[in-house]
Structure formats: C-alpha cells, structure tokens
C-alpha positions as CSV (number, residue, x, y, z in Angstrom):
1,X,0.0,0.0,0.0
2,X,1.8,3.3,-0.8
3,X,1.5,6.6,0.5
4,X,-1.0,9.6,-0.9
5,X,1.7,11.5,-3.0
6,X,1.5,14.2,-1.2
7,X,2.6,12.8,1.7
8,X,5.6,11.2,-0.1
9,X,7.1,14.2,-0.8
10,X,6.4,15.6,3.2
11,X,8.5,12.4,4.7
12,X,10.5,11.0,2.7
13,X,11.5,7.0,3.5
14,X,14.6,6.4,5.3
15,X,17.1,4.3,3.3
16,X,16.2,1.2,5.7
17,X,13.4,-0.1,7.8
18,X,13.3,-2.3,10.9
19,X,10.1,-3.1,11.5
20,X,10.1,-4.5,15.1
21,X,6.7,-6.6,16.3
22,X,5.9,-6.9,20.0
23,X,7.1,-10.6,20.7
24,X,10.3,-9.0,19.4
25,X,10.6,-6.0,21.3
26,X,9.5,-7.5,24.4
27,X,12.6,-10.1,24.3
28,X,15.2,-7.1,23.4
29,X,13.7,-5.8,26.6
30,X,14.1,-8.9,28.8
31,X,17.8,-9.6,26.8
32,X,18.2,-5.6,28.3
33,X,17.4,-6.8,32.0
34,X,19.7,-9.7,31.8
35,X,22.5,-6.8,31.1
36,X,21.8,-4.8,33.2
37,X,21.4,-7.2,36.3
38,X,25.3,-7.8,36.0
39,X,25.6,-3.4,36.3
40,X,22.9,-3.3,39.5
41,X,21.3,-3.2,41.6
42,X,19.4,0.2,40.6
43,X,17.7,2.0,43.1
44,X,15.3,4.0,40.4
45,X,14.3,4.4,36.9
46,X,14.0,7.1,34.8
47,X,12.4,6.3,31.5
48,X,12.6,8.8,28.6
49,X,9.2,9.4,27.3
50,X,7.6,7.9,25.3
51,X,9.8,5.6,23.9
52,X,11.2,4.4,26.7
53,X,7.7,3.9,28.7
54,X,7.6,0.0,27.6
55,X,11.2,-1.0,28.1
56,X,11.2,0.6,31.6
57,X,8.3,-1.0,32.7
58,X,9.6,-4.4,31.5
59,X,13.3,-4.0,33.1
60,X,11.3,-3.0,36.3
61,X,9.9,-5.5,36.9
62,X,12.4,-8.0,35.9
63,X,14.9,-6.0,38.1
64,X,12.4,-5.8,40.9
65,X,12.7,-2.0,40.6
66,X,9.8,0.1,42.1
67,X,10.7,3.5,42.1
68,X,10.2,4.6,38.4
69,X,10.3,8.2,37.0
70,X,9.9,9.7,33.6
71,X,11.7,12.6,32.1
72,X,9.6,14.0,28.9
73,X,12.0,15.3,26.3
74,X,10.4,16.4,22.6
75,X,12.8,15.8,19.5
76,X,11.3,14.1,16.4
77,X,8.7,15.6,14.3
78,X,9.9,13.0,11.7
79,X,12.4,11.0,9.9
80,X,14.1,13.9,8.0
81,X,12.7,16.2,10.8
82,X,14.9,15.3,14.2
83,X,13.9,19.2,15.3
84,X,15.8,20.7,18.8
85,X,15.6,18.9,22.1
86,X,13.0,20.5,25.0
87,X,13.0,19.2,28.1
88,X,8.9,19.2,28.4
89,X,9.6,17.9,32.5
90,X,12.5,17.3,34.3
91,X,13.5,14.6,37.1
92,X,12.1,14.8,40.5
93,X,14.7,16.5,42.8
94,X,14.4,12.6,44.9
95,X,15.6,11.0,41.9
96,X,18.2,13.5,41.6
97,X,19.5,13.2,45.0
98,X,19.8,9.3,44.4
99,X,21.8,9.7,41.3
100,X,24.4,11.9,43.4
101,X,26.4,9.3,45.4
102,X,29.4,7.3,43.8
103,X,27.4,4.5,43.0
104,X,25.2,4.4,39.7
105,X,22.2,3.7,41.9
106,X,20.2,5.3,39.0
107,X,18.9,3.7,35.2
108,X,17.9,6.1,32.8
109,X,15.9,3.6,30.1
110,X,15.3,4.4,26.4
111,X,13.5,2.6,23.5
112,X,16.7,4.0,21.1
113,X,19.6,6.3,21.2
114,X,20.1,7.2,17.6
115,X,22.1,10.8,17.2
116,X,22.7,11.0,20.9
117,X,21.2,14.2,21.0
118,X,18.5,13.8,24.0
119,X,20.5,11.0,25.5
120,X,23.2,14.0,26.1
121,X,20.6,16.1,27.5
122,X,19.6,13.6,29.8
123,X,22.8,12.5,30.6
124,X,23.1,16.4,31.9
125,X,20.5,16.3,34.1
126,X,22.0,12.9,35.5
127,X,25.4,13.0,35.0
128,X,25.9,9.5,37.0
129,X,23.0,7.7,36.2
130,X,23.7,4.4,34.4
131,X,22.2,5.0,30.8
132,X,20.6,1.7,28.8
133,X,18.6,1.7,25.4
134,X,17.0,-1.8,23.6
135,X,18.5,0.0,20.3
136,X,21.8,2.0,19.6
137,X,22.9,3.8,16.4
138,X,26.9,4.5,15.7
139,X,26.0,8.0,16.5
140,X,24.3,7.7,20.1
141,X,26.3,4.4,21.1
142,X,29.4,6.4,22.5
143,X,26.5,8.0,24.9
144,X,25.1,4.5,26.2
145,X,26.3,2.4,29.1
146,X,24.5,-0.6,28.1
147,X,22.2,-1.6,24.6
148,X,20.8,-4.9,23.1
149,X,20.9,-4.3,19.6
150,X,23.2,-1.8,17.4
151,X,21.5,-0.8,13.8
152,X,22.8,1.2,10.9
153,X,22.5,5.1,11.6
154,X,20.4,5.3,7.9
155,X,18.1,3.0,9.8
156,X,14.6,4.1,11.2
157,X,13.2,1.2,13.3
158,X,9.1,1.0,13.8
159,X,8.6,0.1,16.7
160,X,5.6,-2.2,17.8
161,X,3.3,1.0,18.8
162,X,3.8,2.9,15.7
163,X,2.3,0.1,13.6
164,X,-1.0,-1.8,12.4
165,X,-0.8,-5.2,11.0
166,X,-1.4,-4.7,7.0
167,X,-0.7,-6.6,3.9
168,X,2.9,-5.9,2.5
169,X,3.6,-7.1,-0.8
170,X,7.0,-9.1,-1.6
171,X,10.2,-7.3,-1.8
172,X,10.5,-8.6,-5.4
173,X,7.4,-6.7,-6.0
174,X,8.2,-3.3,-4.7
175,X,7.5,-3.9,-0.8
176,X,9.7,-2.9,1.5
C-alpha cells in the first residue's frame, strides 16, 4: 500500500526499515534486563518518554525495581525532521538526589539512542545515572552504558506502537 503522494514528498522513506513486532521488542527488553542485572542493583528508573515507557516497565519488573520516573524530552517531528531537544519535564529533585552518590544507583531507560542528541541532555541532568537503550545507532552508542541491539544510523526502526498489521507485498514486488 503506498503513501498519498503528497505525503511522499512531506517524509521521505529512510534508506532502511526495521520493522520490530511486540514478541520482538518484548525479548530485546528482557535480553536488556539480563545486562543490566550484572551493572545493579538500581535503586530508580527514569524512562525517557515515550519511547522508553515500555522498556522501563519491562526492566522493572524483571529488576524488581519500584521506584520509576519519567523525564519528557520532545525531539522528532519525523524522519528527515529530528527538530531541537525541550526538556517538556524534568526529574524529580528525589531522583536527583539518588543519582548523586558514587554509585550508579540510577537507570535512565530508552527505546533508542540514535544521534545521541536527547541522551546528552539527559545524561546532563544525570550525569551518573547508568544509561541503557534496547537500540543503539553508531552515532548515540558512544552515549550508552548498556544496549541490546546496534543498527545502521540510515536505519529508522518502527517500533511495535507505531504500527497496524497490514498486507505488504514481496520485496520482489516493490514492498519494503
């Protein structure tokens, strides 16, 4: 099924897609716990919204971590269109406080780091936090303590929630 033309021309295709299902993403996550056990234990969580929401809550609980935060950071209007970083809300001052001590005794938890661009802006605000994404790009990796899987920076992953099952036709036939 292709795109209205006009549309087309307003967000262009990436040069690769990664189309990632639930089962899929939900195993990254878990393969992300077992990682990150090894690093802990983590006093808190801070997941970067919104991407980050699902992984968090799935490292939670397999870390037996209950004190979970959210930092809101806007970046992406789309592909082509990564626009400037705001910090919509910050960390609670607690969480802050936590993150202070010599030990990394806080997780910041993202869906993807790809040009590393909010994970520095996070990493600001937490300076000691140990920082873990399911997904790195070359670009963001250098920023990450811990990831699951490392994909090409000309890739743009869809993740499970951006997605409706659909018919695609066969590569051979012009499918992606």
């Amino acid at each position: 099924m292709q795109q209205p033309q006009a549309r087309q021309q307003m967000q262009p295709r990436p040069e690769k897609i990664f189309p990632v299902s639930w089962d899929q993403f939900h195993r990254d996550s878990r393969a992300l716990a077992w990682r990150l056990h090894e690093a802990g234990p983590f006093d808190a969580i801070v997941c970067i919204t919104r991407g980050g929401l699902v992984p968090a809550a799935i490292v939670a609980r397999e870390l037996n971590v209950r004190l979970i935060e959210t930092v809101c950071v806007s970046s992406y209007q789309s592909y082509e269109n990564k626009g400037e970083v705001k910090v919509l809300k910050g960390v609670a001052e607690t969480i802050v406080k936590i993150g202070g001590g010599k030990r990394q005794r806080v997780l910041i938890v993202d869906d993807l780091v790809d040009t590393g661009k909010t994970a520095r802006v996070v990493r600001d605000l937490l300076p000691k936090a140990h920082f873990a994404t399911v997904y790195a790009k070359p670009m963001g990796r250098p920023l990450v303590d811990t990831f699951v899987t490392e994909v090409s920076q000309d890739t743009w992953i869809y993740f499970p929630w951006d997605t409706g099952l659909a018919f695609q036709p066969p590569i051979r036939e012009g499918g992606d």
